[in-house]
Backbone bond lengths (Angstrom), bond angles and torsions (degrees), N, CA, C in turn:
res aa  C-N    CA-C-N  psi(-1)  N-CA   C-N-CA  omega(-1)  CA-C   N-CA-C  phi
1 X - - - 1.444 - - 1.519 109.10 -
2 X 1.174 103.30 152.66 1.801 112.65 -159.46 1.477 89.28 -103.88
3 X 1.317 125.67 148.51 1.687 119.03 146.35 1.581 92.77 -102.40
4 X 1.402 151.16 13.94 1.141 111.71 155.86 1.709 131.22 -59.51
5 X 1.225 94.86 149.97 1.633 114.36 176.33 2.015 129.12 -69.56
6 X 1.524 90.86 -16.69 1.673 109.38 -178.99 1.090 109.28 -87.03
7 X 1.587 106.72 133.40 1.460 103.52 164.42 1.476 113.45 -52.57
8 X 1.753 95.66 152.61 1.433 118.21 -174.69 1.668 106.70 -36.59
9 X 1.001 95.54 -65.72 1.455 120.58 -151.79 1.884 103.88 -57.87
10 X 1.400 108.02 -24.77 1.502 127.60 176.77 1.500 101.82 -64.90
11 X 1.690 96.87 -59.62 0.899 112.03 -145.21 2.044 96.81 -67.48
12 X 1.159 119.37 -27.02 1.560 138.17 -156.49 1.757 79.93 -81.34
13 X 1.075 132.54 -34.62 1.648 103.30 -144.04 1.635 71.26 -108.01
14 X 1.300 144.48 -28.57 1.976 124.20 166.35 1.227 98.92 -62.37
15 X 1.000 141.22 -32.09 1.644 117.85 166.35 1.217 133.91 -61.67
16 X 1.661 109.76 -47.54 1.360 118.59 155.70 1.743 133.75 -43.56
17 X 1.407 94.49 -35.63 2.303 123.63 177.08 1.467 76.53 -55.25
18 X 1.713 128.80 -71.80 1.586 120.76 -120.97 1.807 84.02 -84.99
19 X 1.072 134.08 -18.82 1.608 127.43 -168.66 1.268 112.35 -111.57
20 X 1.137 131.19 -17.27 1.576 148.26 154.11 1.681 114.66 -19.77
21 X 1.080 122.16 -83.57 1.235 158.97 158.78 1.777 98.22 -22.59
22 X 1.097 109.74 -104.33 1.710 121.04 175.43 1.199 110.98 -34.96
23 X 1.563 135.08 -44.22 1.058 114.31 164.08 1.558 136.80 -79.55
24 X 1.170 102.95 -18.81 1.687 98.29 171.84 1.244 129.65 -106.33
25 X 1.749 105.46 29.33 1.430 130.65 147.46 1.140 95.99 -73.82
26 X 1.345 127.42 -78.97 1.797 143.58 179.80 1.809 98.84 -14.06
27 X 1.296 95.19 -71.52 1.784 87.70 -174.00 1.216 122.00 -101.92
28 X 1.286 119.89 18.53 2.044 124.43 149.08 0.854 76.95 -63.02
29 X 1.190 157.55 -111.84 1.692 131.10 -80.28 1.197 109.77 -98.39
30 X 1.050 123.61 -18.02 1.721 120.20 176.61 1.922 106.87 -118.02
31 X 1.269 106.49 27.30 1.424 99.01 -177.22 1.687 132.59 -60.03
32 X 1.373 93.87 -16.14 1.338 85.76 169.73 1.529 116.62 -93.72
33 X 0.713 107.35 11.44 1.925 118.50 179.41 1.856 106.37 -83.42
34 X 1.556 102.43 -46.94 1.511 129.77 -165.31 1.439 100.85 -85.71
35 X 1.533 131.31 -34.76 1.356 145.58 148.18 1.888 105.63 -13.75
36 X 1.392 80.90 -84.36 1.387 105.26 -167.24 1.262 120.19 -42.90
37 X 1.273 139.56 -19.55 1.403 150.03 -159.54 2.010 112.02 -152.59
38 X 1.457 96.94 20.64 1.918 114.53 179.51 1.657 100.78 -30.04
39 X 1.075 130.18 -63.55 1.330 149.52 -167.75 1.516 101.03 -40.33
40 X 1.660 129.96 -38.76 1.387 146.94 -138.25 1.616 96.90 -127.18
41 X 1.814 110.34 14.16 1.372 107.02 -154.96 1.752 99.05 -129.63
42 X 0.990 147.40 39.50 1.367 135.28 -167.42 1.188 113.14 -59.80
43 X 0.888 142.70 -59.73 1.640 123.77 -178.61 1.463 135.88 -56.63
44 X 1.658 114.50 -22.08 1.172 133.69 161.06 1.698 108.07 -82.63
45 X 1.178 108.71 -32.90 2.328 99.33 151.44 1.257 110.05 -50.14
46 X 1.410 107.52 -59.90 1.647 110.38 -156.22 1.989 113.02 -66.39
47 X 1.626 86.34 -29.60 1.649 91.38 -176.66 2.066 92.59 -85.64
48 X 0.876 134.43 43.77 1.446 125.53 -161.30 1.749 95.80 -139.21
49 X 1.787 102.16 -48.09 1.148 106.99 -174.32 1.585 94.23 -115.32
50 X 0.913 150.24 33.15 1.405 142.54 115.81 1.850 154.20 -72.45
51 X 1.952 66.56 -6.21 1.968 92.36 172.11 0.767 99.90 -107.36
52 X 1.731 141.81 -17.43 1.282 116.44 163.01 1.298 133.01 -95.25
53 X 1.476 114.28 -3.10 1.322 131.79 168.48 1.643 106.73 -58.51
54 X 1.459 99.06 -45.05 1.605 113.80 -164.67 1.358 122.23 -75.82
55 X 1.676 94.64 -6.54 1.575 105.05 -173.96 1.798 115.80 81.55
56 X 1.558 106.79 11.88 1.604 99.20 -169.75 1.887 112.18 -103.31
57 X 0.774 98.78 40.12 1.869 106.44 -175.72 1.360 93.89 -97.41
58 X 1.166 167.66 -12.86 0.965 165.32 173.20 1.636 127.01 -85.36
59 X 1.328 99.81 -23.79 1.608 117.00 173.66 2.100 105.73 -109.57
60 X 1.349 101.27 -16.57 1.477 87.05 170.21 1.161 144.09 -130.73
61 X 1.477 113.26 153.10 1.542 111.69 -153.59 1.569 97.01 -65.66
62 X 1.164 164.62 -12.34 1.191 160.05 -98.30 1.494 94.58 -147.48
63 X 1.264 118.79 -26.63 1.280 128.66 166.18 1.786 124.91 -76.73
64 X 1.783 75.63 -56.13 2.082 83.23 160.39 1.185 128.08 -61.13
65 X 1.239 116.19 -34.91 1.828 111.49 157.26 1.428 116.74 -60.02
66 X 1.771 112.94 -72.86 1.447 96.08 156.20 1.354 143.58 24.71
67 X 1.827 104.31 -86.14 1.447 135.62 167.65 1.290 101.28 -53.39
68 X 1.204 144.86 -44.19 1.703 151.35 -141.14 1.027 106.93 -105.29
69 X 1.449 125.79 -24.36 1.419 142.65 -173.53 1.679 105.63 -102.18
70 X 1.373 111.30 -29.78 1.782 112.44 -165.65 2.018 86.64 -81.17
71 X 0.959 147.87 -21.77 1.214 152.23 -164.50 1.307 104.58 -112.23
72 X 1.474 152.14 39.66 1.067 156.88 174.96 1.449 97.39 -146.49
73 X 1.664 127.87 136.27 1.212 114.14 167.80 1.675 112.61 -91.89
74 X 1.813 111.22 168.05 1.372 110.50 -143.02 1.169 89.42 -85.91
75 X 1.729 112.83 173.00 1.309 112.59 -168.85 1.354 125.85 -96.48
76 X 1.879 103.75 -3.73 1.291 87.43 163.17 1.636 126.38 -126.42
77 X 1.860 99.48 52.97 1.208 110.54 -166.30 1.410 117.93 -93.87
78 X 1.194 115.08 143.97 1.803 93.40 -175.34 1.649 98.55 -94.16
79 X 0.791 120.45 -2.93 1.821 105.94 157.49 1.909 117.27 -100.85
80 X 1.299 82.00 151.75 1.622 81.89 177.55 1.580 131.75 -70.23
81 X 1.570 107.79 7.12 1.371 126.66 -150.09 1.691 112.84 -59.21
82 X 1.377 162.88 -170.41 1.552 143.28 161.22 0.927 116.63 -92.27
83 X 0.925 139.55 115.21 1.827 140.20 167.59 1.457 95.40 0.22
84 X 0.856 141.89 -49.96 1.690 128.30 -149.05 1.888 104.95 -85.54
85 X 1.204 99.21 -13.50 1.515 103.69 -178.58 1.836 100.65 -88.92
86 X 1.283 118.30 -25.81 1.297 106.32 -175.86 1.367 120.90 -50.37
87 X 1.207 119.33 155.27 1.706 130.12 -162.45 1.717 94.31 -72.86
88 X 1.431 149.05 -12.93 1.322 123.86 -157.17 1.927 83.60 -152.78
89 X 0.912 125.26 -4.93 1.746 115.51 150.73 1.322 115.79 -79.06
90 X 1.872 102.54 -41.38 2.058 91.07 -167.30 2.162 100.02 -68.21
91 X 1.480 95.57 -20.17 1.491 89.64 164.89 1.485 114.22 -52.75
92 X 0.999 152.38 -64.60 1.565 177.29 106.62 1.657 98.34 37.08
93 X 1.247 93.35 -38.86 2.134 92.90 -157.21 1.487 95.65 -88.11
94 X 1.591 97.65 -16.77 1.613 103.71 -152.35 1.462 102.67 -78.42
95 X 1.416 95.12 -47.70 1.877 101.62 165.67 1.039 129.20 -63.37
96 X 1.508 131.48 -21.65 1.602 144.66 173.62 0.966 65.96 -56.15
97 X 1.489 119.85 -116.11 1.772 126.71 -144.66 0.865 118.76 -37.26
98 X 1.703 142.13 -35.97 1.723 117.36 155.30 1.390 120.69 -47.30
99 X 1.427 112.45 -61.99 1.628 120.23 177.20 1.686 116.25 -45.79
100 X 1.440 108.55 -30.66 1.879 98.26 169.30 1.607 110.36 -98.33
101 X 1.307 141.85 -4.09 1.128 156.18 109.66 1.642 116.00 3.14
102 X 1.043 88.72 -85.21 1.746 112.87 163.20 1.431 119.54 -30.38
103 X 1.431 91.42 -55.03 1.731 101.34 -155.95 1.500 103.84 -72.40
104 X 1.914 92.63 -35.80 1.523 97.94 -170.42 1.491 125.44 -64.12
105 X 1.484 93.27 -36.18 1.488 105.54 167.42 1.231 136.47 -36.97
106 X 1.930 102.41 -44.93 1.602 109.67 170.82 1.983 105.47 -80.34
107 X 0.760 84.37 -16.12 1.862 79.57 -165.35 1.788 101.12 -122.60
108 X 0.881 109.43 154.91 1.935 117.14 172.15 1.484 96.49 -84.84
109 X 1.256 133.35 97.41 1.808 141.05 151.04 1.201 114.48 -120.82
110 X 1.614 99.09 150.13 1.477 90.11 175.00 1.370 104.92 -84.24
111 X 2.324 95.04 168.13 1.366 86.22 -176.99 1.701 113.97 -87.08
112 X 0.919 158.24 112.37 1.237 156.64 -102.86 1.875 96.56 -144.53
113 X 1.234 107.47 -57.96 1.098 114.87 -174.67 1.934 122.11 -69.91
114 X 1.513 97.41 -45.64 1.407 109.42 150.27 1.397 135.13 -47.46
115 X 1.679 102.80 -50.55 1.768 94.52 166.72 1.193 101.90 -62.98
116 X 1.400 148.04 -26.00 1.433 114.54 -146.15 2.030 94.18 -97.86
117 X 1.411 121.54 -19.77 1.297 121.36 170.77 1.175 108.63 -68.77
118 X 1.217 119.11 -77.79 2.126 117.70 166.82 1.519 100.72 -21.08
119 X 1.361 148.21 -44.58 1.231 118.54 169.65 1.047 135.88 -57.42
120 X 1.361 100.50 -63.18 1.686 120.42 166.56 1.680 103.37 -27.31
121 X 1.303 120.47 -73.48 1.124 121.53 -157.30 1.382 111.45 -80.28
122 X 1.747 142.57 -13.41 1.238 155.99 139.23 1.259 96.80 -66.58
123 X 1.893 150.03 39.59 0.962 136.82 135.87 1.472 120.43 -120.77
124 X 1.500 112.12 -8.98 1.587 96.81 166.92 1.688 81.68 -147.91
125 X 1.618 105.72 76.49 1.867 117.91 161.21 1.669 108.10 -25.22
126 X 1.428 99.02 -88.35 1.503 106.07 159.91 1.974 122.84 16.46
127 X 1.143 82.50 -84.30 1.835 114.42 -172.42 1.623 95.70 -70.75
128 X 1.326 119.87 -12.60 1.526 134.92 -157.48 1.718 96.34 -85.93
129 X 1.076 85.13 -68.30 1.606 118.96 -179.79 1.828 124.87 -49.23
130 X 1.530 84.38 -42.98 1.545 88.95 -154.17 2.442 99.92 -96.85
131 X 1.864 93.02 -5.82 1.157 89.73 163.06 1.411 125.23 -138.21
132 X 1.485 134.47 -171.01 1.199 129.03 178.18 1.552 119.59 -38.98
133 X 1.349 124.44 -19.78 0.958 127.55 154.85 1.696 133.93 -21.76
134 X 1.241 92.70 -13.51 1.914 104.45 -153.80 1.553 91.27 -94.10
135 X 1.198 117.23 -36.72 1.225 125.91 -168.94 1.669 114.15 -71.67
136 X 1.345 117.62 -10.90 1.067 123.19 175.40 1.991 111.39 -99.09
137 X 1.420 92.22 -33.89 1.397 96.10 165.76 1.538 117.47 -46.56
138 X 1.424 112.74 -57.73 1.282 122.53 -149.76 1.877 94.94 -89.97
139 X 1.318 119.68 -8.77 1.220 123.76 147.94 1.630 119.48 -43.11
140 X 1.001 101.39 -56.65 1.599 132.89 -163.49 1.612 87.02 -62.26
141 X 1.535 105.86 -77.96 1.561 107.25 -170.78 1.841 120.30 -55.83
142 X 1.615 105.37 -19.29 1.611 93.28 177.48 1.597 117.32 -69.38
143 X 1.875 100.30 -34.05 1.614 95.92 -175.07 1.402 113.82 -92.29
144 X 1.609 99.08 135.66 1.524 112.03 177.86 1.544 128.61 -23.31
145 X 1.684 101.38 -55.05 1.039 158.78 -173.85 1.946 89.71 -41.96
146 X 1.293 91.45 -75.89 1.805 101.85 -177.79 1.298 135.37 -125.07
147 X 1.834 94.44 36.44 1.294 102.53 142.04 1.061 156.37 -126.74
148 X 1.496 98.07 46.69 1.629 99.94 169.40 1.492 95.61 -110.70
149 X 1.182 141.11 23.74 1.535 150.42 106.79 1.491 141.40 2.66
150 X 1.702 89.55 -55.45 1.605 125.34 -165.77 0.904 93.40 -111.42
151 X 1.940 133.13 -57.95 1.576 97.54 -102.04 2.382 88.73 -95.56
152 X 1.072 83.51 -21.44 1.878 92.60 -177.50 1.818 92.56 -36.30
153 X 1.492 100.29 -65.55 1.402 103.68 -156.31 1.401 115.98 -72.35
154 X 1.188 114.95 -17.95 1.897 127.41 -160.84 2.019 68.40 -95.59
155 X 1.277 137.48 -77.61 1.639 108.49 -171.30 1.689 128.06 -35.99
156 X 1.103 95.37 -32.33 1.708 97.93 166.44 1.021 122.69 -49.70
157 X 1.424 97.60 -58.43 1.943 104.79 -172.26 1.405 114.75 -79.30
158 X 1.704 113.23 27.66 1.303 123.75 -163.40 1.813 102.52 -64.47
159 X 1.209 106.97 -50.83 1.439 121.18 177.30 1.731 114.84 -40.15
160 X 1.883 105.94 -49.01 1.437 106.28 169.53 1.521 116.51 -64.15
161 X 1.208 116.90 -46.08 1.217 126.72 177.62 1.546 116.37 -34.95
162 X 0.926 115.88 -55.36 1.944 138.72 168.46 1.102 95.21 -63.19
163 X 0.962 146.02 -79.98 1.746 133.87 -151.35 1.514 88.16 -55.08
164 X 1.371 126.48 -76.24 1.540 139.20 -160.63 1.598 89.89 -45.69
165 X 0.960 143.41 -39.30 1.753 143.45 174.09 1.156 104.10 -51.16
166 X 1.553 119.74 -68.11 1.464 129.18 -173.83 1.941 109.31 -57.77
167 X 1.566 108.19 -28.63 1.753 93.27 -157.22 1.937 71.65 -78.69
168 X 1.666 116.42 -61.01 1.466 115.09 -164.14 1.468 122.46 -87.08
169 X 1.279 116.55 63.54 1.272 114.52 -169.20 1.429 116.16 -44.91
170 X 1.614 127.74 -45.79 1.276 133.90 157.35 1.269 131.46 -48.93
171 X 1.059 127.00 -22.73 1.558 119.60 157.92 1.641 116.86 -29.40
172 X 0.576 143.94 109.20 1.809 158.62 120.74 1.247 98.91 -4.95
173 X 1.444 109.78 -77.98 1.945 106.86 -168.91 1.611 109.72 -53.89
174 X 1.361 110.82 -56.47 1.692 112.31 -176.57 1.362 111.58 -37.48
175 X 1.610 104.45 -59.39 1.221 103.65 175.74 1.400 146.61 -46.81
176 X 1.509 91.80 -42.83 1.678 101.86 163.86 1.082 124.01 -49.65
177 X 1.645 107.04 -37.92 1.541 128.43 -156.59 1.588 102.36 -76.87
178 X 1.670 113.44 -34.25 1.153 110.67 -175.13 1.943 112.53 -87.71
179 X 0.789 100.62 4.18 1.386 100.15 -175.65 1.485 117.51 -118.23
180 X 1.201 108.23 6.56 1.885 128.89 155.11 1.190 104.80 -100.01
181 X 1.453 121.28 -39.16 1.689 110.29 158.77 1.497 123.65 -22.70
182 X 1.547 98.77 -64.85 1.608 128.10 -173.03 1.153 104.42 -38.21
């Protein structure tokens, strides 16, 4: 039991300020090592989706690597595909954007962390499309919040979208993707 006087919720994100910092020195520097094995990583989740809950992706470098790292494929993948398409990161990205979603909801922030994925992934559609990647898209397009982000540009590529339906009819993501189109 606390005798502080601050609401919880105050009180949760000065706790988060004083450990913020120290830890995402700890995992900059070897992030693509910690990348590779996210699933095997809880505290680098929790510090992942607690900066964006908190609204702090915008002030830290830990994020800009992040970004720098989700667009490089991993190093010990035998496809060349980008980190962000892997099966257990786009898990990872998928919850950032709920968790700053969230945050934003209680508080007015920008979404910071979202624009910088909607780029990434509105810069090689393609690579967007054709991997787990999609699933973070169509993240993007369900919440209010961040989709007017997507949704201009993901109607454009409506035409790719359909062909990539027709070559992979089994895709899961396409599919989803095409039926939020609708």
């Amino acid at each position: 039991m606390t005798t502080s006087k601050k609401d919880p919720a105050t009180r949760a994100n000065e706790l988060f300020k004083i450990a913020q910092k120290p830890l995402e020195i700890f995992f900059e520097e070897k992030l693509q090592y910690y990348l590779q094995d996210i699933k095997d990583q809880p505290v680098l989740k929790a510090l992942c989706l607690a900066i964006c809950y908190y609204g702090c992706a915008m002030d830290s470098d830990f994020v800009d690597e992040l970004t720098r790292q989700l667009q490089k494929p991993l190093q010990n993948s035998t496809d060349k595909c980008k980190a962000i398409g892997d099966a257990n990161i786009h898990r990872l990205i998928r919850e950032m954007v709920k968790a700053e979603n969230a945050g934003h909801s209680e508080a007015e922030r920008p979404l910071d962390f979202s624009k910088k994925v909607a780029s990434i992934l509105m810069k090689d559609f393609e690579h967007t499309l054709s991997t787990r990647a999609v699933f973070i898209l169509i993240e993007l397009i369900e919440n209010k919040a961040t989709n007017g982000l997507v949704m201009k540009q993901v109607l454009a590529y409506k035409p790719e979208i359909q062909a990539m339906h027709k070559k992979e009819p089994k895709s899961a993501g396409v599919n989803i993707l095409m039926k939020k189109l609708e």
